[in-house]
C-alpha positions in Angstrom: 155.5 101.2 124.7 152.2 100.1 123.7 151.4 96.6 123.7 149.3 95.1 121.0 147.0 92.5 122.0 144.8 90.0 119.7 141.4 90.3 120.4 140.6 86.6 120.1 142.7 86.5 123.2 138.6 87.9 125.0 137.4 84.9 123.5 139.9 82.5 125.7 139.2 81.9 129.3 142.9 80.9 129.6 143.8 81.5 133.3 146.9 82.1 135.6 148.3 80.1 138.2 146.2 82.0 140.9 143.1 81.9 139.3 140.0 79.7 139.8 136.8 79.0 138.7 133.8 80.3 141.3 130.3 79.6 141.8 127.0 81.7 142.5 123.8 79.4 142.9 121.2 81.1 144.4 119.5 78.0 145.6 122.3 76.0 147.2 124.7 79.4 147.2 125.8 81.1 150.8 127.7 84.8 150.5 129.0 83.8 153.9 131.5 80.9 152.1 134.9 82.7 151.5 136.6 83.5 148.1 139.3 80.9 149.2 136.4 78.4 150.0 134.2 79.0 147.1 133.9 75.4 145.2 130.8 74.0 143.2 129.9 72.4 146.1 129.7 75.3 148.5 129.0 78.0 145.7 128.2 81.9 147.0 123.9 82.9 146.9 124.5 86.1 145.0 126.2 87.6 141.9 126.9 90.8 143.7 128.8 88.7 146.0 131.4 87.5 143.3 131.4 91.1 142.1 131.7 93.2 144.5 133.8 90.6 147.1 131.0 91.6 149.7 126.9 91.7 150.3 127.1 95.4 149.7 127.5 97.1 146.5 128.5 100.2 148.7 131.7 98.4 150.7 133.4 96.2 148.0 136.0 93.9 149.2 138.4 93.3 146.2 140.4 90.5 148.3 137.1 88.8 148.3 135.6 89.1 144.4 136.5 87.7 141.4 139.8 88.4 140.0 141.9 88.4 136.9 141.5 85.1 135.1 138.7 84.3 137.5 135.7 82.4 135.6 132.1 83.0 137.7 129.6 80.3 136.7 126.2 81.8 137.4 123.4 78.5 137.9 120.1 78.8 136.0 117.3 81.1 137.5 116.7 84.6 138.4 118.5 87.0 140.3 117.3 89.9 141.7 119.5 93.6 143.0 119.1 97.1 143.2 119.5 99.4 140.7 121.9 102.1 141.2 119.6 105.3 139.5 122.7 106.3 137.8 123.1 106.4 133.5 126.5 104.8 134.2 127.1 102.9 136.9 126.1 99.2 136.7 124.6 97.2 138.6 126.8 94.4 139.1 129.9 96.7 138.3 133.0 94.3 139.7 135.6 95.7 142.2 138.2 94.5 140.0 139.7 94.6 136.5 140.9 91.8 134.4 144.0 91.4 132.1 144.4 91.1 128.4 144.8 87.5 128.8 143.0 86.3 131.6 139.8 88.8 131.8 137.3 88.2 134.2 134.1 86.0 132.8 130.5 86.1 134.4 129.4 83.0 132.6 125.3 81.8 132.6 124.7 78.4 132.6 121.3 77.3 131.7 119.0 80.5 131.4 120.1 83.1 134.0 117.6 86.0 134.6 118.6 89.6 136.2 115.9 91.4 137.8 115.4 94.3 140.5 113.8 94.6 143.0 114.0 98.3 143.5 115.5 100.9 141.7 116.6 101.5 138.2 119.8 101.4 135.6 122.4 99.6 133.8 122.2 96.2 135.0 125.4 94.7 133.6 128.5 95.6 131.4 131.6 97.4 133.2 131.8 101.3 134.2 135.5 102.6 135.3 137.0 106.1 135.7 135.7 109.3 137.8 132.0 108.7 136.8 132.2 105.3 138.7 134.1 105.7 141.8 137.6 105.7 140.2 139.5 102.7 138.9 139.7 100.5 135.9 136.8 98.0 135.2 138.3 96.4 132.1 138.8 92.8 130.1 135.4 92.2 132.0 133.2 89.3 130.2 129.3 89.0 130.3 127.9 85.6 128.8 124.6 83.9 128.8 122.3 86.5 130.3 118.5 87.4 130.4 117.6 90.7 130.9 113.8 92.5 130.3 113.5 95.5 131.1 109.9 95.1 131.9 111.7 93.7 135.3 115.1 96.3 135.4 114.0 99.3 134.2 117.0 101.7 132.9 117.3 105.4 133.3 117.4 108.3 131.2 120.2 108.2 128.0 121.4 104.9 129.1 120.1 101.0 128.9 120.6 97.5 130.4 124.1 97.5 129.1 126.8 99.9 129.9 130.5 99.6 129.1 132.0 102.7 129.9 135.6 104.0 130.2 136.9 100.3 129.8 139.2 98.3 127.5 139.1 95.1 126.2 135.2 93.8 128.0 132.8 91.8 126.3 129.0 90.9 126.1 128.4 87.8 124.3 125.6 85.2 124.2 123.3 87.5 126.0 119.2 88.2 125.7 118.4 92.2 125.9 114.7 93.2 125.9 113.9 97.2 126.2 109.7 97.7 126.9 109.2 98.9 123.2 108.1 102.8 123.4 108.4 104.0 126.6 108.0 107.5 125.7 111.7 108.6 126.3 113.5 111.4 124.1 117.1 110.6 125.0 119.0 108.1 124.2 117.5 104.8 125.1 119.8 101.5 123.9 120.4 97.6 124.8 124.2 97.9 124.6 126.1 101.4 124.9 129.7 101.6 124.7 131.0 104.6 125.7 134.3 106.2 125.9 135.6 101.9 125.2 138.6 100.3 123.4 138.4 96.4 122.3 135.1 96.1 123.2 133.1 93.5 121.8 129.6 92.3 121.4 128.9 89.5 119.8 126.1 86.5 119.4 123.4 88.7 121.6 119.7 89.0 120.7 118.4 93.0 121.2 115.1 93.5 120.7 112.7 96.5 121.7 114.5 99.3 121.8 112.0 102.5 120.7 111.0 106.0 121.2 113.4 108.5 119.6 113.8 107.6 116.1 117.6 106.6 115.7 118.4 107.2 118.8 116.9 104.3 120.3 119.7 102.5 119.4 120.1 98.4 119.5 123.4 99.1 119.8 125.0 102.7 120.0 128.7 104.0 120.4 130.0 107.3 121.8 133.6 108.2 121.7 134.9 104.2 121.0 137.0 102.3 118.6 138.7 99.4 118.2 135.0 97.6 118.2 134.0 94.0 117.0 130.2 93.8 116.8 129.3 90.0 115.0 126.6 87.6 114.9 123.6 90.0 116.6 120.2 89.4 116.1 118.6 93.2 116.5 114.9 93.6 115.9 112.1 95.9 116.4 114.5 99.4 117.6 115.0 102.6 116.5 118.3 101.9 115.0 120.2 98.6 114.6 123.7 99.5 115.2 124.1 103.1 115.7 127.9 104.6 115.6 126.8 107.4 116.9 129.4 110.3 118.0 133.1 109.3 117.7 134.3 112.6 116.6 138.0 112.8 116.5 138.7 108.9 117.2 140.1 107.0 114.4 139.8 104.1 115.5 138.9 100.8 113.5 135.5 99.1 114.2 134.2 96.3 112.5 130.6 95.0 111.9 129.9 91.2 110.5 127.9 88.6 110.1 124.6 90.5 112.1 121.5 90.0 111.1 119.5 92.9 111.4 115.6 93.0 110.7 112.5 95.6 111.0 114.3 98.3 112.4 112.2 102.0 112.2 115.6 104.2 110.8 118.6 102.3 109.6 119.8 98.9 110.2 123.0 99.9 110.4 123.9 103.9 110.9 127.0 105.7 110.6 127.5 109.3 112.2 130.1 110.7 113.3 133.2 108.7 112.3 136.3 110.1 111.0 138.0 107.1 110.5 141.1 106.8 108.6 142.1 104.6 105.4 144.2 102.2 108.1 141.6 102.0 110.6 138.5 102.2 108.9 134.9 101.3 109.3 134.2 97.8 107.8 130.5 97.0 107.3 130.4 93.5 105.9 128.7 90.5 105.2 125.4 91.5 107.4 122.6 90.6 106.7 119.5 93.6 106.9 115.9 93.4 105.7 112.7 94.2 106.4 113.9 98.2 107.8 113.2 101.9 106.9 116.7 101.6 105.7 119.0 99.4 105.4 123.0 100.6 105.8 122.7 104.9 106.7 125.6 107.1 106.0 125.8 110.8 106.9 127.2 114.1 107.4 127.1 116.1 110.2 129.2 119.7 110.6 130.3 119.1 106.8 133.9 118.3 108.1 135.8 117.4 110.7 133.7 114.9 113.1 131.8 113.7 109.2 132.3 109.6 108.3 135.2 109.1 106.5 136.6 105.3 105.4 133.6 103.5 105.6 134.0 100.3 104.2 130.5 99.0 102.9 131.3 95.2 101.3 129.5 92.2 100.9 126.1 92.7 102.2 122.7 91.7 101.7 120.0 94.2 101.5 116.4 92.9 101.3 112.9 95.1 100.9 114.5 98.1 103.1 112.6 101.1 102.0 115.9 102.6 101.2 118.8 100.1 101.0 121.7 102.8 100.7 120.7 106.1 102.2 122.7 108.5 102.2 121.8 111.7 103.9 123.5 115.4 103.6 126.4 116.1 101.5 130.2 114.1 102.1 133.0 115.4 103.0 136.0 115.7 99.9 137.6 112.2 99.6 135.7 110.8 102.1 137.1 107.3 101.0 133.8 105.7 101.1 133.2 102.1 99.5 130.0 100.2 99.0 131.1 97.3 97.1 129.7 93.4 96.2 126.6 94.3 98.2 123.5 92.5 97.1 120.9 95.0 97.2 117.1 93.3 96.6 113.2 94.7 96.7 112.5 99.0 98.1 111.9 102.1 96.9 115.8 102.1 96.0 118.8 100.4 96.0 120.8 104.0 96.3 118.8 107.2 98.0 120.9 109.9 98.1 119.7 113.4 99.5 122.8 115.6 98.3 123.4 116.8 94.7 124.3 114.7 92.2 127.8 116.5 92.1 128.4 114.5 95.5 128.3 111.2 94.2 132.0 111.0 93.2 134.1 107.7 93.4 136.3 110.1 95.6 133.6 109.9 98.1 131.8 107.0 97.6 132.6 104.3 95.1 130.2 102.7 94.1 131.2 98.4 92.5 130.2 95.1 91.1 127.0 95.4 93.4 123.8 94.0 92.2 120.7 95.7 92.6 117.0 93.9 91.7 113.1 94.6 92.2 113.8 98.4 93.6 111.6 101.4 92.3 115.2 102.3 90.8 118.5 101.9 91.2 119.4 104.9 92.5 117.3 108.3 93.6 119.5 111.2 93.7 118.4 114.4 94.7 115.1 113.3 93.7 116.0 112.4 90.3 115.7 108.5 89.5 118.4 106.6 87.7 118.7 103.5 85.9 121.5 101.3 86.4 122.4 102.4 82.6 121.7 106.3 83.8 124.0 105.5 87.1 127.1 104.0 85.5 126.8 107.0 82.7 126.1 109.6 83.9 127.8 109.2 87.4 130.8 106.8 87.1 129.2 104.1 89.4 129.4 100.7 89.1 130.9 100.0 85.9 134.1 98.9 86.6 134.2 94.5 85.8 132.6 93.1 87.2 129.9 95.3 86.3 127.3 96.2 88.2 124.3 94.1 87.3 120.3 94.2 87.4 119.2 90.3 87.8 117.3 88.2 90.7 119.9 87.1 92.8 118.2 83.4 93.1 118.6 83.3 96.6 118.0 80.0 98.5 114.5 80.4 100.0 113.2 84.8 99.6 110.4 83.9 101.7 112.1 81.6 104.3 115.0 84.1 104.4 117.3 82.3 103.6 119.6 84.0 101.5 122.5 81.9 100.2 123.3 81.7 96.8 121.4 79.0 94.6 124.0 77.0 92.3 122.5 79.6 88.7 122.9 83.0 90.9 124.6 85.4 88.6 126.1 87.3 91.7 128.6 84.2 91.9 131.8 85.7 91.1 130.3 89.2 90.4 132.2 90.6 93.8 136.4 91.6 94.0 137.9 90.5 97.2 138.8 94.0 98.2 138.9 93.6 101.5 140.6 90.5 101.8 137.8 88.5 103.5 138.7 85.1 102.9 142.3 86.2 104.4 144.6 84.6 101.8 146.2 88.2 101.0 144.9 88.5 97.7 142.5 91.9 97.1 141.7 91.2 93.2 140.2 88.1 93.2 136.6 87.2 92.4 134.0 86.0 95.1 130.6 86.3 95.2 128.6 89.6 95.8 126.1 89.6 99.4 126.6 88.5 102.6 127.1 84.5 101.4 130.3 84.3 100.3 131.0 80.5 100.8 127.1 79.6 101.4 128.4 78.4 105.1 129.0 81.5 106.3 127.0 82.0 109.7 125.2 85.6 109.6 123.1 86.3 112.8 123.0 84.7 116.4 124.0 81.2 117.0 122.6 79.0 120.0 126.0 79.1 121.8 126.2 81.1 124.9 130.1 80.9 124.5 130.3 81.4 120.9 132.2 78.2 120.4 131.0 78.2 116.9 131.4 81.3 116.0 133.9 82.3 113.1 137.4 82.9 114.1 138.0 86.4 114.7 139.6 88.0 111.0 143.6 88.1 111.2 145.4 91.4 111.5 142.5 91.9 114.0 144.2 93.9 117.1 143.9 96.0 120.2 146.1 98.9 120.9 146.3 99.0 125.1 146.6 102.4 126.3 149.5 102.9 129.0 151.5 99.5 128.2 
């Protein structure tokens, strides 16, 4: 039987009986003090040390590391290892696994730096199965850490941040740097999840991440679902969020409340992701500006690994070159939705490359968005429409709310800060569809973009913990594989 567990449960640090807060001061630290032993006041030198249970990332001691329910302050200042050389393993890879409600946390107080002093690779994150020595390595929790890779330098088709073959770990809180353009073709991210269930990322900062168009991901998944990615700041990389190659998983993953700026491809791109109308894709209330494009959505083979269920709602768009781009033709009822989005400034709101024949509400339904200061509302197949043109010719947006073409009368445009002034006509131009405001009612009206409430917090906070983060959305859950 398969257990279902709430992923607000990662957020917890609730412990057993047997667990125990530990200690790594490099300072005042020793790796000679025992596991039993370790206290604030005789912490261990190293993080390797509360990882591993030894010195030696090569003989790990799992009697002697942190353990389910364990939390592992980590003191302010840098911290130096060696980096494995392998697109996989990390660095600081623990010995052992957490549980769904007691997960193992690396915690930073104050700002905690990672370096190497030799070698290269994934620095932190969590790595199980054959291509790490065998094992499970999951409800592992990273928070509150510092990593530039001008000082841990990854390897090829991998980045600082690995979680691989693992269920239910976390990265939260957390500064990633890449070195900008470092000439790589292959996949070079901040976070990479790979082969993971439950994962989350949350309340990070990636920046810098460049080389290989898209692929240079500030975030990219492989063969993962059940994702909560929310409250990211990601600058400056090829992609934003990139969901890259899921194939056949159906999986759910959800993506809030980033905030996603000058980005070289798409702020937000979906690939393959054959989701299905129970588990689908929701892209919502993000905020993205400044990028080559703003939300991406496209075909691959033309069927079975194509997007399906993609779940576009209540997002703010701002002077992307291409808000909506949507490249190659879509599969037959795809299920697509791009609703109460707030679309503001580019060349278009809507660019699609396929026919206009494509552009069905089978496959993308288009509703009660707002679109304002584009070249035109929507380029298809190089032919421009007007919003008029767009819900006559092509069934979009003209169900009521109808789609309008106003300024939205954000806050502050050039202090970006867009929340809703009192006069915005995009109050109560949006249809609750899915549910955000959780009071199980789909039909009623809210307001269209990423500011639903005005109080709403889109993009990284200055929590390390997350503590004021929004509560993670109900119905939210992880399906455990094995139990």
């Amino acid at each position: 039987m398969k257990t279902l567990i709430s992923v607000v449960v990662l957020a917890l640090c609730a412990a057993t009986a047997d667990a125990k807060n530990l200690y790594v001061n490099r300072q005042t630290g020793s790796d000679a003090t025992s596991y039993a032993e370790n206290s604030e006041s005789r912490p261990w030198a190293t993080i390797g040390r509360a990882a591993w249970g030894s010195t030696s990332r090569s003989a790990p001691n799992a009697n002697e590391a942190a353990r389910a329910g364990d939390v592992v302050a980590v003191a302010a200042g840098t911290y130096t290892t060696v980096g494995t050389g392998n697109r996989y393993e990390v660095a600081y890879n623990p010995i052992n696994s957490g549980s769904p409600s007691n997960p193992i946390v690396f915690q930073g107080n104050g700002t905690v730096v990672l370096t190497y002093s030799s070698g290269a690779g994934p620095m932190i994150g969590a790595c199980g199965g054959a291509v790490c020595g065998g094992g499970n390595r999951d409800y592992i929790a990273w928070r509150g850490f510092t990593i530039n890779e001008a000082n841990a330098l990854s390897v090829s088709d991998t980045g600082p941040v690995v979680f691989v073959n693992t269920v239910g770990s976390m990265l939260e809180g957390s500064e990633i740097t890449g070195v900008g353009n470092n000439g790589r073709q292959d996949n070079y991210t901040g976070v990479r999840i790979d082969t993971g269930r439950g994962v989350i990322v949350r309340n990070n900062r990636i920046a810098n991440f460049l080389g290989y168009g898209r692929n240079s991901a500030g975030i990219m998944t492989y063969y993962s679902g059940q994702l909560l990615i929310e409250n990211n700041e990601i600058t400056n990389t090829g992609s934003g969020i990139y969901l890259k190659a899921n194939f056949n998983n159906t999986d759910w993953v959800t993506i809030r409340y980033n905030h996603i700026h000058g980005i070289q491809t798409g702020g937000i791109d979906v690939h393959r992701q054959p989701s299905t109308a129970s588990a689908p894709v929701k892209i919502y209330q993000n905020v993205i500006r400044n990028s080559s494009a703003g939300i991406k959505l496209h075909g691959f083979d033309g069927e079975a690994t194509d997007a399906r269920n993609v779940k576009i709602v209540n997002n703010t768009l701002v002077n992307n070159t291409q808000n909506m781009h949507i490249l190659y033709a879509m599969v037959d009822n795809a299920g697509h939705m791009f609703w109460n989005n707030l679309v503001y400034g580019g060349n278009n709101g809507v660019y699609m490359e396929g026919p206009a024949g494509n552009v069905t509400p089978a496959r993308i339904d288009f509703e009660h968005n707002l679109y304002f200061g584009s070249g035109s509302v929507a380029e298809v197949a190089t032919v421009g429409y007007s919003l008029a043109s767009w819900k006559n010719s092509l069934s979009q947006d003209s169900a009521a709310p109808a789609a309008i073409s106003q300024n939205p009368n954000f806050v502050n445009l050039s202090g970006f800060d867009f929340r809703l002034q009192a006069s915005s006509p995009a109050r109560n131009l949006g249809v609750d569809a899915l549910d955000l405001d959780n009071d199980g009612n789909t039909t009623e009206l809210i307001a269209a973009g990423a500011y639903i409430t005005g109080n709403e917090t889109i993009g990284r906070t200055s929590s390390a913990s997350g503590s004021s983060l929004p509560s993670t959305p109900t119905g939210l859950r992880i399906v455990v594989p094995g139990q």
